[in-house]
Structures are given as structure tokens and as C-alpha cells.
C-alpha positions as CSV (number, residue, x, y, z in Angstrom):
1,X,-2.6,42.6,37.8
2,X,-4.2,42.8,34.3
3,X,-1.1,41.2,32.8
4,X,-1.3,38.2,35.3
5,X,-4.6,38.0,34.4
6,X,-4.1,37.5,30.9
7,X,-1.0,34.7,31.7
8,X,-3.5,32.3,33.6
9,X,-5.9,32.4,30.4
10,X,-3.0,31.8,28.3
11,X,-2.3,29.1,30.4
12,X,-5.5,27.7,30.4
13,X,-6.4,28.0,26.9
14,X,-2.6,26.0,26.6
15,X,-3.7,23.9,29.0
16,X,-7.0,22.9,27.5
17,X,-5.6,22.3,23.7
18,X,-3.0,20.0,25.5
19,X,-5.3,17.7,26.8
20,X,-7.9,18.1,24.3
21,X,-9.8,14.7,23.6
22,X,-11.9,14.5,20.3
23,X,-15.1,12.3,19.6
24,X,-15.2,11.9,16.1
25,X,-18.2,10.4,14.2
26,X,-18.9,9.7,10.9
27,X,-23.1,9.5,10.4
28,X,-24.1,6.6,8.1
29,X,-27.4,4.6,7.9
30,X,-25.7,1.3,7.7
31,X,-22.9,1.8,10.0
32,X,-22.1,4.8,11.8
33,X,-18.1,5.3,12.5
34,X,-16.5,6.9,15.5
35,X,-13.2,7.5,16.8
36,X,-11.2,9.1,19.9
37,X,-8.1,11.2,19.2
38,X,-6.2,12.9,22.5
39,X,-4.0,15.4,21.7
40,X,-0.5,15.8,23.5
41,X,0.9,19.1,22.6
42,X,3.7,19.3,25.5
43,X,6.3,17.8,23.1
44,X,8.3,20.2,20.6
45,X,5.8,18.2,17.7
46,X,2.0,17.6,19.1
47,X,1.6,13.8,19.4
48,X,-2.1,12.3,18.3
49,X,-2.8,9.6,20.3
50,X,-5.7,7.4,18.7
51,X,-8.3,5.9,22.0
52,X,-10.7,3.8,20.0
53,X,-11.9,3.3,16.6
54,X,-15.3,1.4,15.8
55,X,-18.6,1.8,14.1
56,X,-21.9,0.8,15.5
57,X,-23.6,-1.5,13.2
58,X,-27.0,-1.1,12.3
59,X,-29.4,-4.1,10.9
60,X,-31.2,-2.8,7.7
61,X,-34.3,-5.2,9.2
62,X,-34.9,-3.3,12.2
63,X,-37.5,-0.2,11.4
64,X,-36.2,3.3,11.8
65,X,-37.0,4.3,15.4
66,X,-35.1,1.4,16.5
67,X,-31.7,2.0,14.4
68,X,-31.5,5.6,15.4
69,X,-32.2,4.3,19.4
70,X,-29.4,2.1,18.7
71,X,-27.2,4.8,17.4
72,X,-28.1,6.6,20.2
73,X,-27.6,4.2,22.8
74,X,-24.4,3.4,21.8
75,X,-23.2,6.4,21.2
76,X,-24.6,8.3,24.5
77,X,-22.2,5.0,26.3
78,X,-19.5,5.9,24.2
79,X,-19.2,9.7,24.9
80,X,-19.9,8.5,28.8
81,X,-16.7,6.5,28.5
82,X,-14.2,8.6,26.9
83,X,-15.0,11.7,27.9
84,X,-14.5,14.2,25.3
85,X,-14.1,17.9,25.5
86,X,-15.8,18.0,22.2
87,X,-17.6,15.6,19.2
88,X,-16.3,16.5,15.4
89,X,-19.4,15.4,13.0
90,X,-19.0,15.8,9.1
91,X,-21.7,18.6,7.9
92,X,-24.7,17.2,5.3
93,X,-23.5,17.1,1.8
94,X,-26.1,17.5,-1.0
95,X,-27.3,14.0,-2.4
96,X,-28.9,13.4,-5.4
97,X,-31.2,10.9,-3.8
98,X,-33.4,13.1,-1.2
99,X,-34.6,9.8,0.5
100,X,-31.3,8.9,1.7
101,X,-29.7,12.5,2.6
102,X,-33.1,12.5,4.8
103,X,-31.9,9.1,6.5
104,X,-28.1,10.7,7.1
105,X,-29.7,13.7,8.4
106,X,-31.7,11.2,11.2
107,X,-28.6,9.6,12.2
108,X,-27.0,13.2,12.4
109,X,-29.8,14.4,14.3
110,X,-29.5,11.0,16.9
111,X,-25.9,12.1,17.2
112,X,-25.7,16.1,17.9
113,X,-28.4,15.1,20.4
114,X,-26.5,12.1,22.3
115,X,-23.7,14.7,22.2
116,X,-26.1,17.7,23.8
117,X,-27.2,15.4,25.7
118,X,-23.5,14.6,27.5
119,X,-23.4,18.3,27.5
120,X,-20.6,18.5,25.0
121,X,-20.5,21.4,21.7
122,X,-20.4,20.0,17.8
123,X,-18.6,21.1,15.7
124,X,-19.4,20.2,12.0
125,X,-16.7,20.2,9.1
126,X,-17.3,19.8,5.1
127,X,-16.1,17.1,3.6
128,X,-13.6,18.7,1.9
129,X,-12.2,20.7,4.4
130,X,-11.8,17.3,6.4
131,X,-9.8,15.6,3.2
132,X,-7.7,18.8,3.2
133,X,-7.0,19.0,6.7
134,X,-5.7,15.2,6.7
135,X,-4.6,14.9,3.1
136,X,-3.5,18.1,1.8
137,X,-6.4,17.3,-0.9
138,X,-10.0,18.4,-0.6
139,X,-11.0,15.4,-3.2
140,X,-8.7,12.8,-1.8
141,X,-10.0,9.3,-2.5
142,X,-11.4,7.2,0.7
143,X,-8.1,5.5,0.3
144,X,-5.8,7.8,0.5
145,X,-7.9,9.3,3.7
146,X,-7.6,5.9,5.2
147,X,-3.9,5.5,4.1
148,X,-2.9,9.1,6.3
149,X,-5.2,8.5,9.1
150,X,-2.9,5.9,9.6
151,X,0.5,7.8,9.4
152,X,-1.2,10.5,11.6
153,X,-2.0,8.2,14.4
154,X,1.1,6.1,13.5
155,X,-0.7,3.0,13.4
156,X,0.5,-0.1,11.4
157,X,-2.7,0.1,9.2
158,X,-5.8,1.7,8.6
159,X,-8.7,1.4,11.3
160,X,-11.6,-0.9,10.2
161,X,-14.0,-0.5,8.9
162,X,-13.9,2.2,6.3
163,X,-15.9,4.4,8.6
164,X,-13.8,4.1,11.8
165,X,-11.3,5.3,10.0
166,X,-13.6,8.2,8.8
167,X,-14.3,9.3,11.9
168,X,-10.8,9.2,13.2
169,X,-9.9,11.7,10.4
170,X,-13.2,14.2,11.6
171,X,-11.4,14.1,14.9
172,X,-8.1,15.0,13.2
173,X,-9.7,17.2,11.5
174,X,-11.2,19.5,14.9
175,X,-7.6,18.8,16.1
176,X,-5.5,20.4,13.3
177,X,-8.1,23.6,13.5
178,X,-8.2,23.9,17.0
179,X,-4.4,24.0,17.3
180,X,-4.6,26.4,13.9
181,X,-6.7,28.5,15.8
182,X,-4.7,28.8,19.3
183,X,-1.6,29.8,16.5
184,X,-3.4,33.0,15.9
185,X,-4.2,33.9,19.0
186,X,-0.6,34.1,20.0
């Protein structure tokens, strides 16, 4: 009984990683990317499968209170819609201007709490470690993130704007650890 046991938590843990869907988002105070990545593991070679791509875009007019309740509007909608199992968020990086790492960390803060909120985990990833999990290179150029997003999702050219593409390579990012992660476990 133990043994069977152990086979229908394989399977769901298989299950789960199969049709894991990713809510990527990439924080910024002027536009704040996001993307949806699905993962099809049943083939021999896991297929991505790319949802949406966009960034909402925020008017440097409007005071503070009312970007973030944009972001977090729009956002909250977003999650509603697609459904993830989990978001993917890039993790602070030191700034040498404290004013606007404070501002990044607001729009951070708006999005782990539209996530809570839908009642779906964060997990956060370093800047590097996403470059190296989509490039191969922890201090890839934007460009060249952009450039394999692209092959990834096998799309004819990289997601627009910059940060759409971003976020699609933080969901990517979740992705290639997650499957990483059920590797070991075997």
C-alpha cells in the first residue's frame, strides 16, 4: 500500500509540472512587463507554449498611489484570467540611486500582493540566475535575453516591449527550475 501511495504523488507531482502555467512579471516604474508561459511536458522534449505578453503602462503624471492602483488593477485582472499555478518576479537588485530602487520596490510590493491576493506563491529569481537560466550567461545583454526568449517560445521575434519580453524570460526562468527540481527528485 505504501508503494501505491508513493505512485499517485509521483503522478501528481508529474501531473502538476505538466500543466504548470507561469505568470511572469517584470516590476518597473514606467512600465511593468508580464508574460504567461504553459508548460507541456508530455512530449519526449517539454514544449513552452507562450499565452500573453504585455506590459501595463504607467503615466509618469499620475501621483504614486494611483500608478501602483493601476498596476494593481491590472495585474489582479490578469492573474484572474490566466490562471496561474504560480507568479515568477525578478528579486531587488541593489541601485545606486536609493530613490528609484524604493519606487521598484513599490511596484514589487503592488505585485506579490495582487498575487497573495489571487492566492498564488512568488517565487523571486536574481537577475543573473534568470540570464543564465535563458541564456547560458548570467551577464547576457537585454538583447540577447530578448533574442532567446524568442527561440524558446519559438516565436518569429521578440515580444514588445522590452519588458514583455522580460517577463516572459522570469517565467522561463521558474520553468527551467521547476522541471530542474522534479529531475532530482526522481
Amino acid at each position: 500500500m505504501p508503494h501505491r501511495a508513493a505512485a499517485v504523488m509521483r503522478s501528481f507531482l508529474r501531473c502538476k509540472l505538466v500543466c504548470m502555467r507561469v505568470f511572469g512579471i517584470d516590476c518597473g516604474t514606467e512600465f511593468t512587463g508580464y508574460g504567461v508561459v504553459e508548460v507541456d511536458d508530455t512530449a519526449r522534449i517539454p514544449k513552452l507554449r507562450p499565452l500573453c505578453a504585455g506590459a501595463v503602462r504607467l503615466n509618469k503624471k499620475d501621483r504614486a498611489p494611483v500608478r501602483l492602483l493601476q498596476v494593481y488593477v491590472e495585474l489582479s485582472a490578469l492573474l484572474q484570467l490566466w490562471q496561474p499555478e504560480i507568479v515568477a518576479i525578478e528579486e531587488v537588485f541593489f541601485s545606486a540611486n536609493a530613490k528609484s530602487a524604493l519606487k521598484l520596490g513599490q511596484v514589487r510590493g503592488v505585485a506579490m500582493l495582487a498575487a497573495a491576493n489571487c492566492g498564488l506563491s512568488v517565487a523571486e529569481y536574481a537577475p543573473l540566475t534568470i540570464k543564465s537560466s535563458v541564456v547560458g550567461y548570467g551577464l547576457a545583454a537585454k538583447e540577447q535575453v530578448q533574442f532567446m526568449v524568442a527561440r524558446l517560445l519559438d516565436l518569429d521575434e521578440a515580444p514588445r516591449p522590452a519588458d514583455a519580453a522580460d517577463a516572459l524570460a522570469i517565467a522561463i526562468c521558474h520553468i527551467h527550475h521547476a522541471q530542474t527540481a522534479e529531475h532530482m527528485r526522481r
